[in-house]
C-alpha positions as CSV (number, residue, x, y, z in Angstrom):
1,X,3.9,-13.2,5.7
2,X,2.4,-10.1,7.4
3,X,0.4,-11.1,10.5
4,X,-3.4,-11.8,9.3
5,X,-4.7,-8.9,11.4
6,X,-2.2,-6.2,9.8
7,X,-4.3,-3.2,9.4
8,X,-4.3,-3.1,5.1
9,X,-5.0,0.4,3.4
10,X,-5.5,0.0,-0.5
11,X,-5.2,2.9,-2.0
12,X,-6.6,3.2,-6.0
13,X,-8.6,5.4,-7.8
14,X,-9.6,2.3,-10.0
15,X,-12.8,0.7,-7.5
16,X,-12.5,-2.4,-9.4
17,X,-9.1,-2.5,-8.8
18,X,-9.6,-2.0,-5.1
19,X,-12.5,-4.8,-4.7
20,X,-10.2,-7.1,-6.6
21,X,-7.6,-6.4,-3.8
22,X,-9.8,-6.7,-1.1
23,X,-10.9,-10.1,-2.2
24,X,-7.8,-11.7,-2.6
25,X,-6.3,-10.1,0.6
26,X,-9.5,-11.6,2.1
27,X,-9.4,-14.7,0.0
28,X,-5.5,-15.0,1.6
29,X,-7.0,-13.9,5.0
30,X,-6.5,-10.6,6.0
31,X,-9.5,-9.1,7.8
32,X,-8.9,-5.5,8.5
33,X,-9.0,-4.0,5.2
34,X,-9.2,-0.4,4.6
35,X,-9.7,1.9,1.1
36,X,-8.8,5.4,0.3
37,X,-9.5,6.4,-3.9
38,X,-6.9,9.7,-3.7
39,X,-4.2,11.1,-1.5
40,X,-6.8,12.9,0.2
41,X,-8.9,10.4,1.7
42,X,-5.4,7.8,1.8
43,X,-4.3,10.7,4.3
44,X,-7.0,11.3,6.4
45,X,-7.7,6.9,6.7
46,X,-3.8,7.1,7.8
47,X,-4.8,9.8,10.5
48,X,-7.6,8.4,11.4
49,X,-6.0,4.8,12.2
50,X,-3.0,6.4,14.4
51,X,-5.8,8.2,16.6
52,X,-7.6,5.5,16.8
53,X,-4.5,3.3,18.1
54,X,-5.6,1.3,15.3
55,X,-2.3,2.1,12.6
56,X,-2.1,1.0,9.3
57,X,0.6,-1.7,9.3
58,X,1.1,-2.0,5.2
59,X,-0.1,0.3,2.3
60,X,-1.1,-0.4,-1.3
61,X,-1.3,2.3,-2.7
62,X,-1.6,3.0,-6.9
63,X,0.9,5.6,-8.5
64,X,-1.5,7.4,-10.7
65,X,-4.6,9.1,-9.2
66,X,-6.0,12.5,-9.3
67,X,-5.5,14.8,-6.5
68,X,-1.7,13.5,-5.7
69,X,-0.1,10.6,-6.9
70,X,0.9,7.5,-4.5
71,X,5.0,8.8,-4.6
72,X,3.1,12.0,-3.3
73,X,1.5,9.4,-0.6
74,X,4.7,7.7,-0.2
75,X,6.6,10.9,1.0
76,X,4.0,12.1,3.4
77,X,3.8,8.6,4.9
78,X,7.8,8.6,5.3
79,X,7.4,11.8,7.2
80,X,4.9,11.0,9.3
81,X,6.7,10.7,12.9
82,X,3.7,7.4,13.9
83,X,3.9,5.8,10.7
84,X,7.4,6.8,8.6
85,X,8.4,2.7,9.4
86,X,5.2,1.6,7.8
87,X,5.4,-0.6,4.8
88,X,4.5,0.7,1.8
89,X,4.1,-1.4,-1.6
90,X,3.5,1.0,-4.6
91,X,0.7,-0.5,-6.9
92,X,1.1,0.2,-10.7
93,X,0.7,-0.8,-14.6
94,X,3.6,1.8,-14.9
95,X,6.9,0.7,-15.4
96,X,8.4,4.0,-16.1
97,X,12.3,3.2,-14.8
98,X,12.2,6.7,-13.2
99,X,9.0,5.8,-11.3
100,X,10.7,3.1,-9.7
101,X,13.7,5.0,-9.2
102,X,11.9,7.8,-7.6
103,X,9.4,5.3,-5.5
104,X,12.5,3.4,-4.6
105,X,14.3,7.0,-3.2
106,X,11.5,7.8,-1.5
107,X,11.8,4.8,0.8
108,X,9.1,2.6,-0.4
109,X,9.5,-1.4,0.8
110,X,7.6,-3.0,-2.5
111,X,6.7,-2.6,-6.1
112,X,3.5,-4.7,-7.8
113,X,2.9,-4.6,-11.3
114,X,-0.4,-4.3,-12.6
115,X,-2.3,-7.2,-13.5
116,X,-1.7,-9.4,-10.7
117,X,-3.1,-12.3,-9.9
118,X,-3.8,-13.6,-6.3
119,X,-0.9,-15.9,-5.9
120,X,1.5,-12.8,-7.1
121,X,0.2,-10.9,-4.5
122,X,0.6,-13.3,-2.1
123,X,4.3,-14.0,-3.3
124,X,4.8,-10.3,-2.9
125,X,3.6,-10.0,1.0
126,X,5.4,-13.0,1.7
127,X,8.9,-11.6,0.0
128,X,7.9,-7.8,1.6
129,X,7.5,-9.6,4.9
130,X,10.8,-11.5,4.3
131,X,13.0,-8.4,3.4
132,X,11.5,-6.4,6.5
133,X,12.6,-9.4,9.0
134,X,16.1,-9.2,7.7
């Protein structure tokens, strides 16, 4: 499982969607918890951790929001020279075979389907975790 004080960006345009994530990643005990509604503000929170020596070490991030979409995120973060290793886990109720494919060639570490309960999530950190210690 990801250390409990991994810096966590969740990245939605939903807000319910991003309080329910932020309670079970608290619930499961994560503390530093960050949020970003578009590709916009997801960039700039990503900026603004590796300044602060603080980096994001896992993102959450939805696939469909205005503004960009989170395989638009996804690219930018894997050409970011501080955070290109950082785990990303795309977020989604789309299961569009040529999302994954794409999200999946762009280097992300993770797929979650949309709903998900707490205990899924969980599952999926602790197999993310898994796969990255290989």
């Amino acid at each position: 499982m990801f250390p409990i004080d991994t810096k966590i960006l969740v990245v939605d345009d939903a807000q319910t969607i991003v309080a329910q994530m932020k309670m079970f990643l608290g619930e499961i005990g994560y503390t530093s918890i960050i949020s970003a509604k578009n590709l916009a503000e997801a960039t700039s929170q990503l900026e603004e951790s590796i300044k602060s020596n603080s980096p994001v070490g896992l993102v959450l991030c939805d696939v469909n929001m205005p503004g960009g979409s989170g395989l638009d995120f996804l690219k930018h973060v894997r050409r970011h020279p501080s955070a290109s290793a950082t785990p990303f886990i795309i977020v989604t109720s789309e299961a569009e075979k040529s999302t994954i494919t794409e999200a999946i060639a762009g280097g992300v570490t993770g797929y979650l389907l949309k709903p998900f309960s707490k205990a899924i999530l969980q599952k999926k950190l602790a197999e993310t975790w898994e796969g990255l210690q290989q």
